[in-house]
C-alpha positions in Angstrom: 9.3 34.2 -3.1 12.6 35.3 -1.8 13.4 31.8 -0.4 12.1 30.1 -3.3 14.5 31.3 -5.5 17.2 30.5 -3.3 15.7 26.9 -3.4 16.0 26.5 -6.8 19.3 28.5 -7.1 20.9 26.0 -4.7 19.5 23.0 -6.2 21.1 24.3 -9.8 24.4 24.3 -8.0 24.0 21.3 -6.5 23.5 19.9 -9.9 26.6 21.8 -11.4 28.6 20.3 -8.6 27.8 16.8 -8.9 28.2 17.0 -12.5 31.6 18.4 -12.0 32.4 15.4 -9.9 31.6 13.2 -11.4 33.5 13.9 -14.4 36.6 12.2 -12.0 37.3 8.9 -11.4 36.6 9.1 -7.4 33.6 10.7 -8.4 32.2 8.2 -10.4 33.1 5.6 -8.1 31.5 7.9 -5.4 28.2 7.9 -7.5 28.0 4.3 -8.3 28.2 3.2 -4.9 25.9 5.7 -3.3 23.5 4.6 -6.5 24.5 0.9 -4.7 23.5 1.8 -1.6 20.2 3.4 -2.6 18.9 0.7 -4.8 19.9 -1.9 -1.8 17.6 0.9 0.7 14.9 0.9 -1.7 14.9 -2.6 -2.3 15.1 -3.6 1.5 11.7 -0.9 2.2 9.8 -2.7 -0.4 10.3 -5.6 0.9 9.3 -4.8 4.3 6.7 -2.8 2.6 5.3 -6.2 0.8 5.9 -8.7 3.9 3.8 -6.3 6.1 1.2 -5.6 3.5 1.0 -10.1 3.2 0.6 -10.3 7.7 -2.3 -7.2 7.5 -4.1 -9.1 4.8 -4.0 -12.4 6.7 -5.1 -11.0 10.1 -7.9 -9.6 7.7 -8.7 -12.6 6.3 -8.6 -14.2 9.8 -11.0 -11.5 10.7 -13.5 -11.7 8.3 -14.0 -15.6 8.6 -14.4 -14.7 12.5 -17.0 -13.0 11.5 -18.5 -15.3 9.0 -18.4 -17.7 12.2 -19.9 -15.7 14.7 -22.8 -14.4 12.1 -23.4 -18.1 11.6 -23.5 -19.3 15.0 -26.0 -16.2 15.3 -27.9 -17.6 12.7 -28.4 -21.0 14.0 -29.6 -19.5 17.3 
C-alpha cells in the first residue's frame, strides 16, 4: 500500500512539473516536439502493425487454397 501511494504521489509531481514547464517557451517547444516525435513512433508501429497484419493474411489465404487443393485432389482419388 505503502508503494502505491508513492506511485501516485510521484506521478502528481510529475504532473506539477511538466505543467510548470511548460508554462515557458523552451518548454513548450520541448512538448511539441516530443508530442512530434511520438505521433511519428506511433504512426511508424501502426504501420508496421498493418503491413504485417496484410503478409499473415496472405500466407493464410495461400494456405487455405493449399488445402482446398490438396482436399480436392483427395477427392478425385
Amino acid at each position: 500500500m505503502k508503494n502505491l501511494l508513492w506511485l501516485i504521489a510521484g506521478i502528481g509531481a510529475g504532473f506539477v512539473v511538466a505543467h510548470e514547464i511548460n508554462k515557458t517557451q523552451r518548454g513548450k517547444e520541448f512538448f511539441a516536439d516530443l508530442d512530434q516525435k511520438l505521433r511519428e513512433f506511433s504512426e511508424t508501429v501502426a504501420d508496421a502493425y498493418k503491413e504485417r497484419e496484410a503478409e499473415l493474411r496472405d500466407k493464410i489465404d495461400d494456405l487455405a487454397r493449399d488445402a482446398e487443393d490438396a482436399l480436392g485432389d483427395l477427392n478425385k482419388n
